[in-house]
Legacy VTK file of the C-alpha trace (Angstrom):
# vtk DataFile Version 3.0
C-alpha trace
ASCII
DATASET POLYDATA
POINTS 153 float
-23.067 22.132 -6.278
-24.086 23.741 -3.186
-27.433 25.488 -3.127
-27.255 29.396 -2.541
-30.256 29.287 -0.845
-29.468 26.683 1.867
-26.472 27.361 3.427
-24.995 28.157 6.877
-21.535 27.520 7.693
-20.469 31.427 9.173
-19.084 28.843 11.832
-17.161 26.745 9.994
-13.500 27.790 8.501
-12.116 27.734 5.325
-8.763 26.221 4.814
-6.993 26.053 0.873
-4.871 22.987 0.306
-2.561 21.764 -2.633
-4.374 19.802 -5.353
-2.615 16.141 -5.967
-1.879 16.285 -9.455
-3.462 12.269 -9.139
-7.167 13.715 -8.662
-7.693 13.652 -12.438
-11.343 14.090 -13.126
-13.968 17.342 -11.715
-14.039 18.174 -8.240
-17.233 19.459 -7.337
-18.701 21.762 -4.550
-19.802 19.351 -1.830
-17.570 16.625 -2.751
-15.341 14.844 0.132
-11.695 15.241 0.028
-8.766 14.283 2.694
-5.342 14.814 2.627
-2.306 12.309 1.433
0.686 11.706 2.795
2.721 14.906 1.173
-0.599 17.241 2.926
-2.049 17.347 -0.890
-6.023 17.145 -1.141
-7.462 13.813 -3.237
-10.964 12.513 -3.373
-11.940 10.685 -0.318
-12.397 7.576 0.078
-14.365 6.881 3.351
-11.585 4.806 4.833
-12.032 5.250 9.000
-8.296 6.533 9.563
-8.737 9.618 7.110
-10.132 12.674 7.568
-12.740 13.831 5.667
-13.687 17.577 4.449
-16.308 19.583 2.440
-15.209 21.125 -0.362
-16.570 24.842 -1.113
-15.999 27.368 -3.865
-16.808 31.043 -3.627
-19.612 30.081 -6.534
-22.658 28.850 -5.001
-24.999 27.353 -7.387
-28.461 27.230 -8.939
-30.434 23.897 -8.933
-31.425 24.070 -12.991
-28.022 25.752 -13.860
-25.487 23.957 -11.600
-26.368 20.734 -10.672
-22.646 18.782 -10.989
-20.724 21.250 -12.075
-17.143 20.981 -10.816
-15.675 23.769 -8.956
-13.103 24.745 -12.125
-17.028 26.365 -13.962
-16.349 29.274 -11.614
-15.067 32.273 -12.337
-11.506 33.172 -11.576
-10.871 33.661 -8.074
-8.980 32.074 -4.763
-11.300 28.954 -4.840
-10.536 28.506 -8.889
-8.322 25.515 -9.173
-7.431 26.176 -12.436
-5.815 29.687 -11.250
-4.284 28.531 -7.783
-4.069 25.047 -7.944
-5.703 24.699 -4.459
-8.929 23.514 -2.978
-10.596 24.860 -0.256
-12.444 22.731 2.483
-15.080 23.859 5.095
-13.582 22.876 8.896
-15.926 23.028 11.844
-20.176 23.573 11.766
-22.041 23.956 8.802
-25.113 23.170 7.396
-26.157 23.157 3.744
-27.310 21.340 0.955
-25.703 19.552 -2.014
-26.300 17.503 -4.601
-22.866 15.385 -4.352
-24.582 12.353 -2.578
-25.193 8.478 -3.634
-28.155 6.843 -3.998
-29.606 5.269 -0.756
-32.442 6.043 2.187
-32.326 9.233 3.539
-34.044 10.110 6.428
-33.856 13.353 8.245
-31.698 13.268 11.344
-29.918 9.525 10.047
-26.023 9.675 10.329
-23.705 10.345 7.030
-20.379 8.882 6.113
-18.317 9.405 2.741
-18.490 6.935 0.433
-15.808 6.172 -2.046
-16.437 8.357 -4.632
-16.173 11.531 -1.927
-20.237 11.802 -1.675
-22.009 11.439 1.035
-24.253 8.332 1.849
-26.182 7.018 4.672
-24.067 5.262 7.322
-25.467 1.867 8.830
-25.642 1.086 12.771
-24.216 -2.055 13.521
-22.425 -2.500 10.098
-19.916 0.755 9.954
-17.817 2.206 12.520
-19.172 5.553 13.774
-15.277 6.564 12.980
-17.091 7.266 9.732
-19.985 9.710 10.439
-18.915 13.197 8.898
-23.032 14.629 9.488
-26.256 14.046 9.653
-29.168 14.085 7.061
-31.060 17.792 7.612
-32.688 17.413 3.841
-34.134 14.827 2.315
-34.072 14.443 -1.579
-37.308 14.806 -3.204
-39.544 14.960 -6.462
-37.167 17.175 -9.050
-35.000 18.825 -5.629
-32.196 16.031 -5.847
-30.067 17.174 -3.218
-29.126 16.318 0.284
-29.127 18.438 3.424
-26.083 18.152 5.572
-25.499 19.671 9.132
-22.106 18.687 10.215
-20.825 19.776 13.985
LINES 1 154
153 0 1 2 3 4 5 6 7 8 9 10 11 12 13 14 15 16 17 18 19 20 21 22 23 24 25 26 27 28 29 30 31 32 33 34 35 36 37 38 39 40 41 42 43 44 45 46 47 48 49 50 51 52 53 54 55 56 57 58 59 60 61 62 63 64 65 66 67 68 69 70 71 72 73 74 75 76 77 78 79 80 81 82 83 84 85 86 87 88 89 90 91 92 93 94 95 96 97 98 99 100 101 102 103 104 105 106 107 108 109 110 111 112 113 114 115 116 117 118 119 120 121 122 123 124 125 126 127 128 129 130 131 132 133 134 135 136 137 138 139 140 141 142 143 144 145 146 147 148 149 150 151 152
């Protein structure tokens, strides 16, 4: 889920690619994807040699109503997978707020990588590559608002 209320990414463009038919379970707004070798979108894994890219829907959600929901809960439309069988990705600036992230320390400003689930998570200075740093941390999650600001360049 992406929150309606928190978003900027007018910047940013959005490109559609090919579901894998491997990526089984829910793909949610604000999950990480990449591409595979045949240009098809699957979950991300992190890894340092792939990259990685937002997913967005043209439903942008309500904390209380939306929180997790995967992108196919939308109505029909050129995001719907279930209609097009594509994905679309944000490319370039943005800056929003999701609630696809893992569990960690989040401090505003800290560096983000993917994790391998396709969420974000905190990266670590002096442990991870900075290969790996897809945005920094512009919201941290709080009391019942369980989501994670991300501004990405």
């Amino acid at each position: 889920m992406i929150k309606a209320n928190a978003r900027f990414f007018n910047n940013a463009h959005r490109l559609s690619f090919k579901l894998a038919s491997s990526v089984t379970g829910d793909v949610k707004d604000g999950q990480f994807l990449t591409l595979n070798t045949s240009g098809e979108a699957v979950i991300s894994t992190g890894a340092a040699n792939a990259f990685s890219m937002m997913t967005i829907s043209s439903r942008y959600g309500t904390f209380d109503a939306d929180v997790g929901a995967p992108i196919t809960n939308a109505p029909a439309g050129r995001d719907t997978i279930t209609s097009t069988g594509m994905v679309t990705c944000l490319i370039g600036p943005y800056n929003l707020i999701t609630d696809q992230y893992e569990t960690g320390t989040y401090v505003n400003g800290i560096a983000l990588k993917v994790s391998a689930n396709g969420k974000v998570m905190p990266w670590v200075s002096g442990t991870d590559s900075p290969q790996l740093i897809v945005g920094y941390c512009s919201k941290i999650p709080t009391g019942s608002d369980l989501t994670v600001g991300i501004f990405h360049e």
